[in-house]
Residue frames as a rotation matrix with the C-alpha (Angstrom) as fourth column:
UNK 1
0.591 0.807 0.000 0.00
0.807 -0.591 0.000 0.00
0.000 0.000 -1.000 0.00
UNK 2
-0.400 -0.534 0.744 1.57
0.449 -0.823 -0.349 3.64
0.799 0.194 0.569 -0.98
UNK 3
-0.802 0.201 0.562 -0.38
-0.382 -0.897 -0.224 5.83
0.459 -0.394 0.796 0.80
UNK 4
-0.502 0.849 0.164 -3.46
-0.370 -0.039 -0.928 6.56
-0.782 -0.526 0.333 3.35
UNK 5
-0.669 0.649 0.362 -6.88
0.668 0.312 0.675 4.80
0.325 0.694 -0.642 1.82
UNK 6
-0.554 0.808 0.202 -10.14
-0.633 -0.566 0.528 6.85
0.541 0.164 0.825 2.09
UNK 7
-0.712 0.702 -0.028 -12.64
0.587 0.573 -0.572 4.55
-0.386 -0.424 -0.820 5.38
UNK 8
-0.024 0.969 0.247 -16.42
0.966 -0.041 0.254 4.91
0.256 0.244 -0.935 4.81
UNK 9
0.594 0.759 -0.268 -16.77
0.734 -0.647 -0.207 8.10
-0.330 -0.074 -0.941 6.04
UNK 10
0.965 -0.103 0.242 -13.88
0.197 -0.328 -0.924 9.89
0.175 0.939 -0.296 3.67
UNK 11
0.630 -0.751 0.195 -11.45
-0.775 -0.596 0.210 10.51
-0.042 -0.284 -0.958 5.90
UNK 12
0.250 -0.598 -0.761 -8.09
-0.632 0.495 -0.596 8.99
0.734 0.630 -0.254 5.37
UNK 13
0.985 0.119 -0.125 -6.86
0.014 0.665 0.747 5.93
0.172 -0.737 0.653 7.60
UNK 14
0.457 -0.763 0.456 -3.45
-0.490 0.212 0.846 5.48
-0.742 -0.610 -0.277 9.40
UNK 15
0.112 -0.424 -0.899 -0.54
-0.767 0.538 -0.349 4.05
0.631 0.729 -0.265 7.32
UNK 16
0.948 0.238 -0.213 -0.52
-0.200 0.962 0.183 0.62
0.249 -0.131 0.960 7.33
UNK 17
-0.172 -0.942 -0.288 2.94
-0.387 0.333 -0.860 0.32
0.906 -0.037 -0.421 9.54
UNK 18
0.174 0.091 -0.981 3.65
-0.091 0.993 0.076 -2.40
0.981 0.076 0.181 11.54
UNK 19
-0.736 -0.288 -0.613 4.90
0.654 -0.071 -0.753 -1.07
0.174 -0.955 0.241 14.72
UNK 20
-0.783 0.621 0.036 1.93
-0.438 -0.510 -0.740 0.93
-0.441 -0.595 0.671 15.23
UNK 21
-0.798 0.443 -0.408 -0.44
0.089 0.757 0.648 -1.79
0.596 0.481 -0.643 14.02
UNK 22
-0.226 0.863 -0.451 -3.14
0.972 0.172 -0.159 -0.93
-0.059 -0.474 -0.878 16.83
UNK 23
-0.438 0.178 -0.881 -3.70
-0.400 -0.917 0.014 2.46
-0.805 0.358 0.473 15.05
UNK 24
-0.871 0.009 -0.491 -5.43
-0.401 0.566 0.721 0.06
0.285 0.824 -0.489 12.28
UNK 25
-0.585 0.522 0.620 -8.47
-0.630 0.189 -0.753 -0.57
-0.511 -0.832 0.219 11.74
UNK 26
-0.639 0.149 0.755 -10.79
0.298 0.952 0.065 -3.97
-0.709 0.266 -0.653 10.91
UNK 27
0.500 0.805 0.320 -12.29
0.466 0.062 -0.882 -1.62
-0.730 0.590 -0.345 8.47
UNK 28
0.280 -0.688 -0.670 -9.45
-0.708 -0.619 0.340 -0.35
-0.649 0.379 -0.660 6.95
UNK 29
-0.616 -0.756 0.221 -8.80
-0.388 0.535 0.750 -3.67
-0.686 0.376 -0.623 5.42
UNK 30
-0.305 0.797 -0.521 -9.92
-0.857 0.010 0.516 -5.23
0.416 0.604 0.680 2.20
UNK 31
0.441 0.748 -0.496 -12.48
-0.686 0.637 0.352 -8.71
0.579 0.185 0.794 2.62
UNK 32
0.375 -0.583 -0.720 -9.70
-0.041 0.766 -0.642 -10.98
0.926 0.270 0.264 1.76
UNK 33
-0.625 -0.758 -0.185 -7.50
0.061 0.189 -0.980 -9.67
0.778 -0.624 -0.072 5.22
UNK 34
-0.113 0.581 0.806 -10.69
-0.993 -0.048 -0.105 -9.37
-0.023 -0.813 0.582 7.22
UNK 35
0.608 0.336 -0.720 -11.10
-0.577 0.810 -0.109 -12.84
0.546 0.481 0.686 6.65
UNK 36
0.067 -0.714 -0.697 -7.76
0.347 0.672 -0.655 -14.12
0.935 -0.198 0.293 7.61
UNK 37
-0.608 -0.342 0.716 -7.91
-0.519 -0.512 -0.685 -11.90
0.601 -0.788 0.134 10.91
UNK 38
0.039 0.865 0.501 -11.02
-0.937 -0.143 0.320 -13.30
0.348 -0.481 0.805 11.69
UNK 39
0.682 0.324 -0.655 -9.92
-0.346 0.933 0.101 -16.75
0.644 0.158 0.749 11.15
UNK 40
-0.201 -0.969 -0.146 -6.66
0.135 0.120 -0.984 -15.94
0.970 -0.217 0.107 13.49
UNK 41
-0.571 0.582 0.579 -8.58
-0.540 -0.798 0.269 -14.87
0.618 -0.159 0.770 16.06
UNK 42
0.415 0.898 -0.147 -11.07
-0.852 0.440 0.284 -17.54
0.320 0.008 0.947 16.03
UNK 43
0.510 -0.305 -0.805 -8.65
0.138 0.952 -0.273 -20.29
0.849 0.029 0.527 16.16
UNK 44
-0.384 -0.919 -0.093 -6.00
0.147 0.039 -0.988 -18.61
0.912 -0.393 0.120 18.53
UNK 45
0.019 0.514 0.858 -9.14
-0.991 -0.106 0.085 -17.95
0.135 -0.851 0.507 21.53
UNK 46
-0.917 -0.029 -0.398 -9.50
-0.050 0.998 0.042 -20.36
0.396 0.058 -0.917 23.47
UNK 47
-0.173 0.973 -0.153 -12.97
-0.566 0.029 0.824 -21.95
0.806 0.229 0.546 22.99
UNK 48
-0.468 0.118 0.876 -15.20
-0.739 0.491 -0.461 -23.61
-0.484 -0.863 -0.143 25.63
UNK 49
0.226 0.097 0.969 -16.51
-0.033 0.995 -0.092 -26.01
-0.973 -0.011 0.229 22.96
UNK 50
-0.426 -0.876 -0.226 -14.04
-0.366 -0.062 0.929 -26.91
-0.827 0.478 -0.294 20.96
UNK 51
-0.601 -0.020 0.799 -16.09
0.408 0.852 0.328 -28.99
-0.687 0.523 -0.504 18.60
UNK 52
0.659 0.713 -0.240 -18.54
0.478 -0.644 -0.598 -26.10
-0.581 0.279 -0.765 17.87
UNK 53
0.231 -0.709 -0.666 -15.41
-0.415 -0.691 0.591 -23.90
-0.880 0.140 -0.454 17.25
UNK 54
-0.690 -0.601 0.404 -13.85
0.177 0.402 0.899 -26.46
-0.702 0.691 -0.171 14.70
UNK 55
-0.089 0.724 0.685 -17.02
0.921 0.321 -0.219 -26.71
-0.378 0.611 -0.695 12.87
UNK 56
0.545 0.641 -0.541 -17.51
0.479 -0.767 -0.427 -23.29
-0.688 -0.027 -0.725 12.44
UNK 57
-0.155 -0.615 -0.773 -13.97
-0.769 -0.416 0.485 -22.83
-0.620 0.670 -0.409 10.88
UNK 58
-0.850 -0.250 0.463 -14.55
0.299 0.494 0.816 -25.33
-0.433 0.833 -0.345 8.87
UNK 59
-0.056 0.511 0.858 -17.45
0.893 0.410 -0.186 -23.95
-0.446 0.755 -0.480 7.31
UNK 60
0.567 -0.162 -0.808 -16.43
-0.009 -0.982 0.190 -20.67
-0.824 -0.100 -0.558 7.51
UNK 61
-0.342 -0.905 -0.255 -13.72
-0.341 -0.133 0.930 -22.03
-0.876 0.405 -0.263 5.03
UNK 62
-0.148 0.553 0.820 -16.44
0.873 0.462 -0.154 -24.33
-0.464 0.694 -0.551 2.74
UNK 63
0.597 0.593 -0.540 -17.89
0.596 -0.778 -0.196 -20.76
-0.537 -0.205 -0.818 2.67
UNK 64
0.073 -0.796 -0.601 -14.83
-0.236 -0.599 0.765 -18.91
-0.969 0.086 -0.232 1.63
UNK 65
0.821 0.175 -0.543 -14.43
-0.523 -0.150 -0.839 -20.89
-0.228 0.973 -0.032 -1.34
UNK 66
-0.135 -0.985 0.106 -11.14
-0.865 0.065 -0.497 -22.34
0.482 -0.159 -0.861 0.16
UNK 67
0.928 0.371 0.040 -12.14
-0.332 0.773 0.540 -25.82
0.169 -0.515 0.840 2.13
UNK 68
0.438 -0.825 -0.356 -8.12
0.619 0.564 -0.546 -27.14
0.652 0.019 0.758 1.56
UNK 69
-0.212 -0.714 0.667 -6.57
-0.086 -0.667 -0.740 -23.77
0.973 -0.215 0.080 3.43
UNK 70
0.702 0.613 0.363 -8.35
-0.449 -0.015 0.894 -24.45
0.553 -0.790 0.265 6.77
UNK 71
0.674 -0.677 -0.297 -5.42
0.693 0.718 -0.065 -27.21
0.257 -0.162 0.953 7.60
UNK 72
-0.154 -0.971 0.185 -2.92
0.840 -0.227 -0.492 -24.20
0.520 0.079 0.851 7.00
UNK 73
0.291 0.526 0.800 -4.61
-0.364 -0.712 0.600 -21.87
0.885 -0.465 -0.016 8.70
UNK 74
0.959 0.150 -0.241 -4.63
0.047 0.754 0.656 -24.79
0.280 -0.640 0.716 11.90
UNK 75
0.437 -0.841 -0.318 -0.85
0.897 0.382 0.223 -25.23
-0.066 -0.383 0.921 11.56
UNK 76
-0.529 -0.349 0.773 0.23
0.223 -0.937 -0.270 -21.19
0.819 0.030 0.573 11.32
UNK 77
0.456 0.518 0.724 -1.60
-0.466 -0.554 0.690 -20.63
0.758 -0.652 -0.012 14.41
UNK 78
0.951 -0.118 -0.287 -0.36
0.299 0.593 0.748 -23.71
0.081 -0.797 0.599 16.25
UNK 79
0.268 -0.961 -0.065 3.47
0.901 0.274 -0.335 -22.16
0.340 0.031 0.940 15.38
UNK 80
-0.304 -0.476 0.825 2.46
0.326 -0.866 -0.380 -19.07
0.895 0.153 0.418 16.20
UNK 81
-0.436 -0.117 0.892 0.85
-0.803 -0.397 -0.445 -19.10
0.407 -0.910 0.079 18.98
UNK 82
-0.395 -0.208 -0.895 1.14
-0.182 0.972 -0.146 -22.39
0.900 0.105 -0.422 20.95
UNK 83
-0.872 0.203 -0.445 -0.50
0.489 0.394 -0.778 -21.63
0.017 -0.897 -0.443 23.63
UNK 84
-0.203 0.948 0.246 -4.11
0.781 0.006 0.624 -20.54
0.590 0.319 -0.742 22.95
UNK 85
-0.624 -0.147 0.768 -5.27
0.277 -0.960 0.042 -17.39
0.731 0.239 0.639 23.80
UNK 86
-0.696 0.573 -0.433 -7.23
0.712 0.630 -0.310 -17.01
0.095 -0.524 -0.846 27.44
UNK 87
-0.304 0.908 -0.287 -10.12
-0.417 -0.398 -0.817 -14.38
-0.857 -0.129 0.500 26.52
UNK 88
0.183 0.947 0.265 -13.41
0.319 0.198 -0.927 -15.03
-0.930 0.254 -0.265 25.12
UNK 89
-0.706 -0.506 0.495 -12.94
0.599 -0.055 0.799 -15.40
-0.377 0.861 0.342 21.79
UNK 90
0.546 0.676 0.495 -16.33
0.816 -0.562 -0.133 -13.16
0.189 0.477 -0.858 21.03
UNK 91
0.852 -0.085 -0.517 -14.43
0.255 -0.795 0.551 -10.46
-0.458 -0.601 -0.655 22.93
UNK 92
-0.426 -0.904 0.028 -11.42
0.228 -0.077 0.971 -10.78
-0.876 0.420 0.239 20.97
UNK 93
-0.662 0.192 0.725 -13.48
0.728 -0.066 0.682 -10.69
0.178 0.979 -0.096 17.24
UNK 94
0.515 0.691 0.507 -15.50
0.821 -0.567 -0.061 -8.19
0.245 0.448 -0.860 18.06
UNK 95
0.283 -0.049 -0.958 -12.38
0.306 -0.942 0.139 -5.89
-0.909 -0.332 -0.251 18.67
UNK 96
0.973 0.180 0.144 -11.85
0.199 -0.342 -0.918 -3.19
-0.116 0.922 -0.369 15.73
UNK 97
0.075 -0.973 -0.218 -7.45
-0.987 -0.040 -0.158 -2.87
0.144 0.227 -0.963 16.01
UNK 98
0.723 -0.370 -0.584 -5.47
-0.140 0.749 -0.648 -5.21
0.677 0.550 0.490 15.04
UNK 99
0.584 -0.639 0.501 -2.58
-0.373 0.337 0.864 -6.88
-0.721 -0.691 -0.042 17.28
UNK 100
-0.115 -0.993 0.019 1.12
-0.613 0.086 0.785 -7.76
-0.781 0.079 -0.619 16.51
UNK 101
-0.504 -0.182 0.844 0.17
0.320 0.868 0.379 -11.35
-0.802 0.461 -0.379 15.00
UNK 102
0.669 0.725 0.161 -2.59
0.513 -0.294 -0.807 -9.84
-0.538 0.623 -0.568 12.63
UNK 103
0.787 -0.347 -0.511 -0.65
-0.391 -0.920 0.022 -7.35
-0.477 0.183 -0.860 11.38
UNK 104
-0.331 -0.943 -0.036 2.74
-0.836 0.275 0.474 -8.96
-0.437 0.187 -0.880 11.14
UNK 105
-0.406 0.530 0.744 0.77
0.118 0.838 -0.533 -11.70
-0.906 -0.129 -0.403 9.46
UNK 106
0.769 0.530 -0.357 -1.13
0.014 -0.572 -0.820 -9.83
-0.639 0.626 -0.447 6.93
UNK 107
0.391 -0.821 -0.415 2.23
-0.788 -0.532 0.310 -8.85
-0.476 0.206 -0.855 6.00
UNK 108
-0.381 -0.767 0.516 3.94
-0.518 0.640 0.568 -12.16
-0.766 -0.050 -0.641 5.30
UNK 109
0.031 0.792 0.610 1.38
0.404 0.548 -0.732 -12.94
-0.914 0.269 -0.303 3.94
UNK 110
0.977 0.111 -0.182 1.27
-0.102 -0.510 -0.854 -10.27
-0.188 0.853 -0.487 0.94
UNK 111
0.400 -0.809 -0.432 5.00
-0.723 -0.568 0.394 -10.83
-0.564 0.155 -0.811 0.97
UNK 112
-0.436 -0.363 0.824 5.28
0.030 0.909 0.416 -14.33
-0.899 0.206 -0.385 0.38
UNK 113
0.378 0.667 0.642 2.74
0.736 0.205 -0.645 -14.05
-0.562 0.717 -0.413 -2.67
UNK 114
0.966 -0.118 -0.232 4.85
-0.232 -0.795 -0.560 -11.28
-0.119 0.595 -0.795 -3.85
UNK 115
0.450 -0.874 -0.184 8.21
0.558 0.437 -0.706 -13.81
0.697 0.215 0.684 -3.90
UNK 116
0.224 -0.177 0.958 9.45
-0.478 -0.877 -0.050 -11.50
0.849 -0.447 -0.281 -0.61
UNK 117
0.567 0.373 -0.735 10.58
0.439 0.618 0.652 -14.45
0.697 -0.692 0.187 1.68
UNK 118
-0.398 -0.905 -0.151 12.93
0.630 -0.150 -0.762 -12.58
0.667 -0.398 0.629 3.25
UNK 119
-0.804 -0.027 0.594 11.02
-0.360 -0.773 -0.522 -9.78
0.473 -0.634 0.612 4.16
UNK 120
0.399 0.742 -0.539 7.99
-0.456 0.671 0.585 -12.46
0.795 0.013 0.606 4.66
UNK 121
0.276 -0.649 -0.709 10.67
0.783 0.580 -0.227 -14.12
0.558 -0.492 0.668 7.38
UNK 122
-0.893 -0.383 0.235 11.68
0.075 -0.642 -0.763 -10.63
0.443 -0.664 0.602 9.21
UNK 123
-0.581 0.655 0.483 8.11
-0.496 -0.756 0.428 -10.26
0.645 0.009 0.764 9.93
UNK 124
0.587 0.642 -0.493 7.14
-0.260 0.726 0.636 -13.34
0.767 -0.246 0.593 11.37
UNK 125
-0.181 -0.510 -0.841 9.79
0.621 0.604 -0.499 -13.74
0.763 -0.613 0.207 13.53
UNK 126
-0.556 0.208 0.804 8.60
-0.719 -0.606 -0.340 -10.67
0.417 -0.768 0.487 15.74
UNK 127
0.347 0.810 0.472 5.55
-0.933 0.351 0.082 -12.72
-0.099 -0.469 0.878 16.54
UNK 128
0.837 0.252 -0.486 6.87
-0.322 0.945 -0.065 -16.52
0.443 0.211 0.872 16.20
UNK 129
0.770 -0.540 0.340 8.86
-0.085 0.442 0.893 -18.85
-0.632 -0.716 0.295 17.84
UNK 130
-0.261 -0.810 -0.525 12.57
-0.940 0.090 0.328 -19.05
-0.218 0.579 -0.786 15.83
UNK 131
-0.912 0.041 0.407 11.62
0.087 0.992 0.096 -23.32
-0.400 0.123 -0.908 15.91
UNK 132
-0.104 0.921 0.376 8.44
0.536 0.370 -0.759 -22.71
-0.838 0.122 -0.532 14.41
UNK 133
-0.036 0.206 -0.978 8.92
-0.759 -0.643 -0.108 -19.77
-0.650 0.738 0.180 11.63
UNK 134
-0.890 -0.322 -0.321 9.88
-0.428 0.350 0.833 -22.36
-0.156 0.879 -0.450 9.07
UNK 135
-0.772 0.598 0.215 6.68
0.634 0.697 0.336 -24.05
0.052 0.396 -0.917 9.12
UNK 136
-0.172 0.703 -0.690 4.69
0.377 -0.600 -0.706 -20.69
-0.910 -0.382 -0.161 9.89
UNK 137
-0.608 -0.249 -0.754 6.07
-0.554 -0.548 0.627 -19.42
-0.570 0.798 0.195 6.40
UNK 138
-0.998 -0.033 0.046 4.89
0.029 0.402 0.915 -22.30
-0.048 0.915 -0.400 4.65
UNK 139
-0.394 0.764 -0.512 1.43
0.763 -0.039 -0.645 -22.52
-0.513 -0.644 -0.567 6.36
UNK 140
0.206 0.976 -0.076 1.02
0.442 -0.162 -0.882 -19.35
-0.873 0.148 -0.465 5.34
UNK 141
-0.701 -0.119 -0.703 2.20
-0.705 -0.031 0.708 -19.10
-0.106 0.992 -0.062 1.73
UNK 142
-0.833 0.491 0.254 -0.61
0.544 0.810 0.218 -21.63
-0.099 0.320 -0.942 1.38
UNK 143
0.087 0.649 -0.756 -3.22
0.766 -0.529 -0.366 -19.65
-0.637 -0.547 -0.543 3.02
UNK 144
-0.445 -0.328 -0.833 -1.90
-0.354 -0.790 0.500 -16.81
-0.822 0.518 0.236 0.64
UNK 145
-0.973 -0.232 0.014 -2.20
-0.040 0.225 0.974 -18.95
-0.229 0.946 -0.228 -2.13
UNK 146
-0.589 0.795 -0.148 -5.60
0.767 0.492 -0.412 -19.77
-0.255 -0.356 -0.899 -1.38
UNK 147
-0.038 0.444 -0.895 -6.98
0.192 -0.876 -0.443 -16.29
-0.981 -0.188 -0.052 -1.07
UNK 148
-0.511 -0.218 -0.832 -5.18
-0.586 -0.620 0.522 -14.85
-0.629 0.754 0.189 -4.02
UNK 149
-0.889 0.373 0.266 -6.70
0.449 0.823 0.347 -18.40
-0.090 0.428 -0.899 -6.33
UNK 150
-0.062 0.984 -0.164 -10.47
0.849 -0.034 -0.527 -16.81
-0.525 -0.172 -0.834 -4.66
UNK 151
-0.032 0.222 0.975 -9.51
0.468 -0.858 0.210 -13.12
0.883 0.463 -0.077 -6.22
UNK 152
0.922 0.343 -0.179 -8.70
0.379 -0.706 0.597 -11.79
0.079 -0.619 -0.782 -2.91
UNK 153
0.293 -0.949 -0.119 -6.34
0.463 0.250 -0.850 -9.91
0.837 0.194 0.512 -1.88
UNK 154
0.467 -0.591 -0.658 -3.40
0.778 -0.080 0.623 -9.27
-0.421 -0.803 0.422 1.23
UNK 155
0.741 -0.272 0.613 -1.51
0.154 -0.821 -0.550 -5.99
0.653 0.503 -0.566 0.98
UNK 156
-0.366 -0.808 -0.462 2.11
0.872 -0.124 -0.474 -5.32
0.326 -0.577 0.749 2.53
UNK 157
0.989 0.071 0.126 2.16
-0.017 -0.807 0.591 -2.79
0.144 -0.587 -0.797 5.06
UNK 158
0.581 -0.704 0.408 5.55
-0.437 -0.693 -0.573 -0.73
0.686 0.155 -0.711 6.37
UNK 159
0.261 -0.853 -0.451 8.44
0.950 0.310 -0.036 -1.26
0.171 -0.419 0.892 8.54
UNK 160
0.797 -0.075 -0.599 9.41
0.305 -0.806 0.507 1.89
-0.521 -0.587 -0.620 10.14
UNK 161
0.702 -0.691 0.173 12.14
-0.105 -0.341 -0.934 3.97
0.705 0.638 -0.311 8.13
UNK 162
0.277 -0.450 0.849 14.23
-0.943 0.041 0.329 3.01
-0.182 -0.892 -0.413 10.92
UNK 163
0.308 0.050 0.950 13.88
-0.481 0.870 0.111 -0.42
-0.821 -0.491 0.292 10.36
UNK 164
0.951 0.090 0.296 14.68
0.166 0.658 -0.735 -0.59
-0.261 0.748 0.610 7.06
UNK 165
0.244 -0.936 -0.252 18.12
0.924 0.146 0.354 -0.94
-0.295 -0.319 0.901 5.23
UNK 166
-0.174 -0.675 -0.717 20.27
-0.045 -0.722 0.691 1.94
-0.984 0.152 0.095 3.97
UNK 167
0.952 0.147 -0.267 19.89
-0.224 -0.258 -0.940 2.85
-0.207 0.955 -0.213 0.07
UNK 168
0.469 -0.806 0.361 23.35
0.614 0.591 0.523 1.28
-0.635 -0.024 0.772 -1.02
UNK 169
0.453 -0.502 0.737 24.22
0.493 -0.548 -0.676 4.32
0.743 0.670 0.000 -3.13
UNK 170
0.634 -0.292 0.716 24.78
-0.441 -0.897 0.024 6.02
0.635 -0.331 -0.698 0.47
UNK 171
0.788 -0.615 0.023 27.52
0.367 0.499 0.785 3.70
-0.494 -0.611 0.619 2.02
């Protein structure tokens, strides 16, 4: 994304940069990443019945158009976060900012579908174990694939001008 977008009521939204990722909002994004938040979310609360929960993502995904990505969805949560999440997972989806994993997600996500594992790999490792990234990447370069297959789409967001490297004409 270049620049501020335009939210329902005209005014422009927060750049999309990662270290200030709760300055983002769940309407700021297009379908495709409301989608995958929702399904991070959903999976990373922890549920009091688990069997409801499963069902729902799984038809949430029939639904989608995607039924095969649901699996990768499953295993990119379990590497990122391995230890389920302890609030109420309604309370968690029905906030409107985004958190670290969303965000830094989103991200890998549009990077990996843009051939960007590298910067697809700096991002994830904020939010992932080092023993899990390798299977978080792949997990979700599926999940990517998926989406992009349905006609949605994931959009890269910033890195702080801080964070990024030097222009190699000025060394």
């Amino acid at each position: 994304m270049t620049g501020p977008t335009a939210g329902f009521n005209g005014h422009e939204s927060p750049p999309r940069l990662l270290e200030r990722c709760a300055d983002v909002s769940i309407c700021d994004l297009t379908a495709a990443e409301q989608f995958l938040v929702w399904a991070i979310r959903w999976r990373a609360c922890w549920q009091d019945d688990e069997t409801f929960a499963s069902d729902c993502l799984r038809d949430s995904f029939d639904r989608a158009g995607m039924p095969e990505a649901r699996r990768a969805l499953e295993q990119f949560v379990c590497a990122t976060c391995p230890m389920r999440l302890a609030c109420n997972p309604a309370g968690r989806l029905g906030c409107w900012r985004l958190n670290p994993l969303e965000a830094h997600a989103l991200h890998a996500a549009a990077c990996l579908e843009d051939g960007l594992l590298g910067e697809a790999w700096r991002a994830l490792r904020v939010v992932c174990p080092e023993q899990s990234l390798q299977s978080a990447l792949e997990s979700l370069q599926e999940l990517g694939r998926a989406i992009a297959r349905n006609g949605g789409t994931i959009r890269r967001w910033r890195f702080t001008s801080a964070s990024l490297p030097v222009p190699r004409d000025l060394h």
